[in-house]
C-alpha positions in Angstrom: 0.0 0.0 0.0 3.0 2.7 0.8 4.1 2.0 -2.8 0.7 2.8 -4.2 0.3 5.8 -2.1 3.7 7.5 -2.9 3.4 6.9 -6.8 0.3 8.2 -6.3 1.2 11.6 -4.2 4.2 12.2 -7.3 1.4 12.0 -10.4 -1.0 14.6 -8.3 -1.0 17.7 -9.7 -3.0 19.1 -7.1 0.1 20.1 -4.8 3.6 21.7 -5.6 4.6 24.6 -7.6 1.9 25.5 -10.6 4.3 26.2 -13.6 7.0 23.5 -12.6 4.1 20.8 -12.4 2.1 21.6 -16.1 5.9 22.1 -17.4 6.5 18.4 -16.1 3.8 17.0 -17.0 3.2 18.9 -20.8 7.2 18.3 -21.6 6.9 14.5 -22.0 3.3 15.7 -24.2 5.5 17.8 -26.0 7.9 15.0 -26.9 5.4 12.4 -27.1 3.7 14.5 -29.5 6.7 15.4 -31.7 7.4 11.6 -32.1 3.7 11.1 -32.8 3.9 13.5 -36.1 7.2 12.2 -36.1 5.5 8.9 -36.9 2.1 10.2 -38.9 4.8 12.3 -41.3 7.0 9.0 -41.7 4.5 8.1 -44.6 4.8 11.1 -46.4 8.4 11.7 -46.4 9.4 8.3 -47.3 6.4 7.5 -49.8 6.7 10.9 -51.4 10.5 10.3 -51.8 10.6 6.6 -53.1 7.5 6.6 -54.8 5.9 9.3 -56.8 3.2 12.6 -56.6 0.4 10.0 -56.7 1.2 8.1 -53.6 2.1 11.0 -51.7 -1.3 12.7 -52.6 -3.0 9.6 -51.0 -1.4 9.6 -48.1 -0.6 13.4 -46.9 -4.2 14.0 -47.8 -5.1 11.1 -44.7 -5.2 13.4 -41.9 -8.9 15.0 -42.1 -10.3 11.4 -43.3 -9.2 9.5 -40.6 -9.9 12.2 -38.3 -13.1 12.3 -39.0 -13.7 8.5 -38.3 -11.6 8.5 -35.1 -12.7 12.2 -33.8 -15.5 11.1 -32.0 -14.2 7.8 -30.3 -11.2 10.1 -29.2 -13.8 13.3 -28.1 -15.1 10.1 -25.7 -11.8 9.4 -24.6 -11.4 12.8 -23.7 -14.2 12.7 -21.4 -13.3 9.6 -19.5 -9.9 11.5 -18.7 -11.9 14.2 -17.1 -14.1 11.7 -15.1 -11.1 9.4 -14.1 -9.2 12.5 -13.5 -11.6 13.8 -11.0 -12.0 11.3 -9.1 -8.1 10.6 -9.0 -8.1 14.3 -7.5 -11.0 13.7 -4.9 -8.9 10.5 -4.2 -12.1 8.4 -4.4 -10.3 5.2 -5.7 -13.4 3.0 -6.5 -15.0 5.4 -8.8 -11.2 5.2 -10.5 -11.4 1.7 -10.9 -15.0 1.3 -12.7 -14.2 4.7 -14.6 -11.2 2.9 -16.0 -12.9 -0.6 -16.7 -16.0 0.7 -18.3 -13.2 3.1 -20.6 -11.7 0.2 -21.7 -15.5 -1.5 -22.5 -16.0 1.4 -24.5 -12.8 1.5 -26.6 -12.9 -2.4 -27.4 -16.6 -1.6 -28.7 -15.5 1.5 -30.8 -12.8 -0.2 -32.1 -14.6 -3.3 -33.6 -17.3 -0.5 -34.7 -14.5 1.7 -36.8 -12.9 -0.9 -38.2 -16.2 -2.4 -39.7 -17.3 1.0 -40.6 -14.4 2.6 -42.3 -13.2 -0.1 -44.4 -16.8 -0.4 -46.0 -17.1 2.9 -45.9 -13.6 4.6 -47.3 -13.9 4.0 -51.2 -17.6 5.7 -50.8 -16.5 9.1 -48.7 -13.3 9.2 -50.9 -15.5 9.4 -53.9 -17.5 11.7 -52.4 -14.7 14.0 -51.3 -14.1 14.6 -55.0 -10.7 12.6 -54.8 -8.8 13.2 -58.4 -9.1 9.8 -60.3 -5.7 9.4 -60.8 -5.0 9.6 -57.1 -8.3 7.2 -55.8 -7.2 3.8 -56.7 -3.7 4.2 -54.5 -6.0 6.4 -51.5 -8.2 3.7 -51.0 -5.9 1.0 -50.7 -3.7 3.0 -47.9 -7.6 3.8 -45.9 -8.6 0.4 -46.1 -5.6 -0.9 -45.0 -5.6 1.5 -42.3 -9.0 1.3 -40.4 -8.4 -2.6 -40.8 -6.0 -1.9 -37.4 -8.5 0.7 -35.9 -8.7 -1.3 -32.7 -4.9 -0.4 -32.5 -5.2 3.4 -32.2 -8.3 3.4 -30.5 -6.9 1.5 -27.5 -3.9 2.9 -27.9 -6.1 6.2 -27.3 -7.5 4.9 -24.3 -4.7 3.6 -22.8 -2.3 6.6 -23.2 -5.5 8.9 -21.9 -6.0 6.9 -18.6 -2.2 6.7 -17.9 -2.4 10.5 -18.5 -5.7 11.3 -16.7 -3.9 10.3 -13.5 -0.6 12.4 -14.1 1.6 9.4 -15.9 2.8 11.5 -19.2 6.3 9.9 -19.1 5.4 6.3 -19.9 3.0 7.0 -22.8 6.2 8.5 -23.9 8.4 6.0 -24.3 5.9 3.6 -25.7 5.5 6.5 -28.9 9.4 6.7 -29.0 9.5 3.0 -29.4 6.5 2.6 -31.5 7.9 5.2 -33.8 11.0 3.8 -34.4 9.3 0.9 -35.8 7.1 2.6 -38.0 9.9 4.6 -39.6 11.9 1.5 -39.9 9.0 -0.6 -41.2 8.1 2.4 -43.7 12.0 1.9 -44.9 11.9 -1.5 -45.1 8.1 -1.9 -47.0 8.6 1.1 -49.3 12.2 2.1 -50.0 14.0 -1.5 -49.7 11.0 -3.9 -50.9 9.1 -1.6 -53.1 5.6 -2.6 -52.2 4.0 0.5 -52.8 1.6 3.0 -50.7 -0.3 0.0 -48.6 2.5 -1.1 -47.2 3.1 2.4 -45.2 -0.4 1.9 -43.7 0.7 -2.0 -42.5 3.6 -0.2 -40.9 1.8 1.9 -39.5 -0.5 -0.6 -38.0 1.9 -2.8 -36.7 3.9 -0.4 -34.8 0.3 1.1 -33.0 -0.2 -2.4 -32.0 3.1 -2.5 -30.5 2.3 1.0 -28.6 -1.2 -0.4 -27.8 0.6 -3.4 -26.6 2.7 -1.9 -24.4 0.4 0.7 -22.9 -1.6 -2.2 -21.8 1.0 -3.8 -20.2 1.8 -1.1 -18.2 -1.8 -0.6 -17.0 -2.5 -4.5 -16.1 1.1 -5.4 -14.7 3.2 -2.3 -13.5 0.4 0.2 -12.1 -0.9 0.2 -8.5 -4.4 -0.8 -8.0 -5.9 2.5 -8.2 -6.2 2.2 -11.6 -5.3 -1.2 -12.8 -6.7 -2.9 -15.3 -8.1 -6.6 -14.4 -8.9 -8.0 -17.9 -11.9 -9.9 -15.9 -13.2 -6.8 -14.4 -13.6 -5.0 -18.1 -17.1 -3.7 -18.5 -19.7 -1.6 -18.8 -20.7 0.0 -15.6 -23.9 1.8 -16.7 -24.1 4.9 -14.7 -20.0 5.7 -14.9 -20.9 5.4 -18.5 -23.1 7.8 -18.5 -20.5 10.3 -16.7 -18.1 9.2 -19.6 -20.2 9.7 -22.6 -22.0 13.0 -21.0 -18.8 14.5 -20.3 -17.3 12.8 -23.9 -20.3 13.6 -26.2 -19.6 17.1 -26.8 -15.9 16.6 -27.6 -17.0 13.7 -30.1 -19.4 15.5 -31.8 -17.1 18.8 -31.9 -14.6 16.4 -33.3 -16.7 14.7 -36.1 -18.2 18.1 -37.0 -15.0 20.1 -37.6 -13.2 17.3 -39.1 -16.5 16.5 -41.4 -15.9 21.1 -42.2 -12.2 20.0 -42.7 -13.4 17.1 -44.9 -15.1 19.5 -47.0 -12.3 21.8 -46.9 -10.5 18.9 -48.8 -13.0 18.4 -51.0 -12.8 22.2 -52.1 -8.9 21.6 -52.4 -9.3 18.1 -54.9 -10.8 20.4 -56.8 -7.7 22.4 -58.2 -5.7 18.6 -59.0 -3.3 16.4 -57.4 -0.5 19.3 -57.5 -2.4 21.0 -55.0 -3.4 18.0 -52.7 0.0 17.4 -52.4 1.4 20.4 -51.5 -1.2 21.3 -48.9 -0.8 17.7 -47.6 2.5 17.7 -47.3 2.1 21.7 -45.5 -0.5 19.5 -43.2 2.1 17.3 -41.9 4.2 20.4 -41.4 1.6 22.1 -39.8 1.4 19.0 -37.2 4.9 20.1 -35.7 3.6 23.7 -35.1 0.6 21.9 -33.5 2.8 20.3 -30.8 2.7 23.3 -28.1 -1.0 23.9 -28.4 -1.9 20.0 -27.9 0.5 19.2 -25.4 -0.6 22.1 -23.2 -4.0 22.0 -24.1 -3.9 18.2 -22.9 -1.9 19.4 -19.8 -4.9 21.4 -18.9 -7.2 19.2 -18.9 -6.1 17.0 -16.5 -4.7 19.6 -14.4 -8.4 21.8 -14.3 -10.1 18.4 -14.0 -7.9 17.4 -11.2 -7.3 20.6 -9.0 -11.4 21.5 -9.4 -11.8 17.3 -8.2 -9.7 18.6 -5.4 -11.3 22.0 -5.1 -8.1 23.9 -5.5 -9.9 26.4 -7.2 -7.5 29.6 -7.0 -4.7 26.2 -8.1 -7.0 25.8 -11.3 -6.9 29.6 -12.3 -3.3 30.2 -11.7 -2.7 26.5 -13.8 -5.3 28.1 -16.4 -3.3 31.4 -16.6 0.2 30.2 -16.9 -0.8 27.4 -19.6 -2.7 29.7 -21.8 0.7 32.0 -21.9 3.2 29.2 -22.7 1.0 27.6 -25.4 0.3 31.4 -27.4 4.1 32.3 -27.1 5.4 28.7 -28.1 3.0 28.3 -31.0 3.5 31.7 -32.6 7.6 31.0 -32.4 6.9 27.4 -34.0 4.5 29.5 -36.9 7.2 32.4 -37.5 10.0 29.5 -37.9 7.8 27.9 -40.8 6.7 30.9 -42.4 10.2 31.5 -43.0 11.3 28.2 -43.9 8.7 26.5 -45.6 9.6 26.1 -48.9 13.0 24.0 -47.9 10.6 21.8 -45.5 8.1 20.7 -48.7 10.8 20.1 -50.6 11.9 17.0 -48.1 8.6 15.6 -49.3 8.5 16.2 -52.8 10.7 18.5 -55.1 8.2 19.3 -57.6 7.7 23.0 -58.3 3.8 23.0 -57.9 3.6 21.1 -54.7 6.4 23.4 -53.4 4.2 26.4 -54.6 1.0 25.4 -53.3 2.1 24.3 -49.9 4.2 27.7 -49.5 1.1 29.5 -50.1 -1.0 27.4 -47.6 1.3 27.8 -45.3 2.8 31.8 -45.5 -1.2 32.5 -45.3 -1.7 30.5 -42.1 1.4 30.1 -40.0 1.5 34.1 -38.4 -2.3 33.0 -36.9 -1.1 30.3 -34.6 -1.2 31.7 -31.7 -5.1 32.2 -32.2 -5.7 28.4 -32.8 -3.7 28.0 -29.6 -5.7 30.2 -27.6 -8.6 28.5 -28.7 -7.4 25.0 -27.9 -6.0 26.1 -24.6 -9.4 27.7 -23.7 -10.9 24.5 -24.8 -9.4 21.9 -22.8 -9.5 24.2 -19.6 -13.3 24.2 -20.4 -13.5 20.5 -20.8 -11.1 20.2 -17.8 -14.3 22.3 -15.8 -17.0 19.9 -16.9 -18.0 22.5 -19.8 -17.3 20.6 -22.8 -20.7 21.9 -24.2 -19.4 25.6 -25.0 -16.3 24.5 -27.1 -18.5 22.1 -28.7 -20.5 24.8 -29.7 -18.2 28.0 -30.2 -15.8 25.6 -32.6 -19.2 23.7 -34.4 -20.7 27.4 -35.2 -17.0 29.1 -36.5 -14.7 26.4 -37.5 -17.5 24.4 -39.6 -20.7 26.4 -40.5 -18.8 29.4 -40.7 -15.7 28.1 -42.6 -18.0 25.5 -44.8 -20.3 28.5 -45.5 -17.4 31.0 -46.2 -15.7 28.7 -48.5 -19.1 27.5 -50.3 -20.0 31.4 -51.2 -16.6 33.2 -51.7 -15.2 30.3 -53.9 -17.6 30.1 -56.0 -17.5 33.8 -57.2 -13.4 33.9 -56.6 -11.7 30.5 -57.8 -8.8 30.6 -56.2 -6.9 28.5 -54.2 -5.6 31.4 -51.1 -9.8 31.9 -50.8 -10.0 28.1 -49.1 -6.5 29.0 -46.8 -7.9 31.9 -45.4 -11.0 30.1 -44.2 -8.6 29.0 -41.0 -6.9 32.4 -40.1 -10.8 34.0 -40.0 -12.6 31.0 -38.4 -9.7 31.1 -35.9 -9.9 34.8 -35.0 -13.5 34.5 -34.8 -13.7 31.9 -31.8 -11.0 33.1 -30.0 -12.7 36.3 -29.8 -15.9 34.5 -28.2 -13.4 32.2 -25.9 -11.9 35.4 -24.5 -15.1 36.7 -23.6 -16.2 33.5 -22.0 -13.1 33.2 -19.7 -13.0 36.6 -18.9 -16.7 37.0 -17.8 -18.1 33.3 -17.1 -17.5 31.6 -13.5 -16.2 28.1 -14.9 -14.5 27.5 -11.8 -17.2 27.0 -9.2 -20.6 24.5 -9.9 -18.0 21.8 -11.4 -19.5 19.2 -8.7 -23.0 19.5 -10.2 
């Protein structure tokens, strides 16, 4: 029991210094997350260098697809870390236990569900997305292939958020190093030594989540004390912690489906001006991921630090944490955007040295980059809100400005100016827009106090 209690007392976050604390437990984020693009840009980079404009059209172009099939299993996700993490916080142990059992229910069930779904499914919503026809046949072999392993990242998903939910963001870490590792050296092997050609990236890709998956789970049923252990017998639905879980995961899901069904369209709107184009923005997109890294890692950070210290009713804790997390992640993310404004051209050309991709994802990204620190307020605000037990007011800022707004922005002004910059600027303005709201909420709403309702 001492051993559980002291591991326990080091992943708090409700006690010890503020800044040193989210620093210690977003770093590891931070690198977890940089080997996690590390590992989604692996695909691009080798397929768009071995094999040809094609391939690496049907693969940088995966990000808002997959997304959009994932988005709302990994919204739920987000809400079991809140749950788990409160309780963690308020130190009530049993409601740890059947938050985390009924979590892993959930994530065996949406993973069976995606993988039917999206590999009966992918041909259809590629076709629909206006995919070029010289690009579809090699797309829909690397989706299929793909959502065959969903049960992979989906557990892996809801492993890594329980380990993080209670304050454990260094061994989710190693398990991406390691996982990543693979998948580059599988990529290598598949695609640059065997020549097998764009499926093989997405078998790679699978094999190394299982691995991560794999050894997420070992850490959870052999090596963690029994607050939250996993007991394989003891994995099932408990109906009303369910119902925490999916009312506090819902909104997140749905947020995540909608904006990645706006981004979809986005896409869509993007196929339309030929595989040159796809490229380059896809290959910007995977870019775009490493300038991503500070607003998701402190984002994350917040969550389970709000959820915790609020579980603990450390409220004056919570707004400091919120303060001082918000400032990192805006000053971080706009140094990250001014390096690839600047630079941008040299990093699409590691993916593909033809003059039009180069061209299209420098304009994507010179129009986009100097605006980071808005999507990282945004985010930030977003996971402190979800942290509070207020999931429903990012749900809804994001849903009315980053998909009916951007959809209906994109729908009207393309159509009477056909250019490609027209579709880029939809992010900048959707951006500013709900920041502008977010500020106003933080500033003026009590989100702090009514969190035990």
């Amino acid at each position: 029991m001492n051993t559980n209690k002291t591991f326990s007392k080091t992943t708090s976050l409700t006690e010890g210094c503020i800044w040193q604390q989210i620093i210690a437990f977003a770093l590891p984020l931070f690198v977890g997350n940089l080997f996690q693009q590390l590992y989604n840009t692996a695909d691009s980079l080798i397929v768009g260098n071995f094999l040809d404009s094609n391939a690496l059209a049907a693969v940088s172009s995966s990000g808002n697809l997959i997304f959009l099939m994932v988005g709302f299993f990994q919204g739920i996700s987000v809400g079991a870390g809140v749950v788990i993490s409160k309780y963690y916080g308020a130190k009530d142990y049993q409601e740890v236990k059947k938050a985390v059992h009924t979590t892993v229910a959930f994530g065996l069930a949406a993973g069976i569900f995606l993988t039917i779904f999206g590999t009966l499914m992918t041909s259809h919503i590629l076709i629909w997305m206006g995919t070029p026809a010289d690009v579809l046949p090699e797309s829909t072999i690397y989706f299929k292939i793909y959502f065959m392993g969903s049960l992979s990242f989906v557990m892996y998903n809801v492993f890594v958020g329980i380990l993080q939910s209670i304050g454990d963001s260094r061994h989710p870490l190693i398990y991406l190093v390691i996982s990543s590792v693979i998948n580059i050296l599988l990529d290598l092997l598949f695609v640059a030594v065997l020549g097998m050609g764009v499926g093989s990236a997405a078998v790679a890709t699978i094999l190394s989540q299982f691995i991560s998956a794999f050894l997420c789970l070992y850490r959870l049923t052999c090596k963690s004390p029994d607050e939250y252990r996993v007991y394989i017998r003891q994995i099932r639905f408990d109906l009303p912690m369910l119902h925490q879980i999916i009312a506090n995961g819902l909104p997140a899901g749905f947020q995540n489906s909608i904006i990645s069904l706006a981004n979809v369209i986005v896409q869509s709107n993007i196929n339309k001006f030929g595989k040159m184009a796809v490229a380059g923005s896809g290959a910007y997109s995977k870019i775009e991921g490493f300038g991503f890294l500070p607003i998701t890692c402190f984002a994350m950070a917040l969550t389970t630090f709000i959820s915790q210290n609020l579980g603990a009713k450390q409220y004056d804790r919570a707004k400091k944490g919120a303060r001082f997390g918000i400032l990192c992640s805006v000053i971080m993310a706009e140094l990250v955007g001014v390096f690839i404004y600047f630079t941008i051209p040299t990093l699409i050309a590691a993916f593909n040295r033809t003059p039009e991709v180069i061209a299209y994802g420098t304009i994507h990204a010179r129009i986009t980059t100097l605006f980071y620190f808005l999507l990282s307020f945004s985010h930030c605000i977003a996971g402190i809100l979800r942290g509070a037990g207020k999931a429903a007011v990012p749900m809804l800022t994001m849903l009315c400005f980053w998909c009916i707004v951007r959809v209906s922005y994109i729908t009207i002004i393309v159509h009477f100016i056909p250019v490609i910059h027209v579709i880029f600027w939809a992010y900048p303005l959707t951006w500013s827009l709900s920041s502008i709201v977010f500020l106003i909420y933080f500033l003026k709403a009590d989100w702090v106090h009514g969190f035990e309702k």
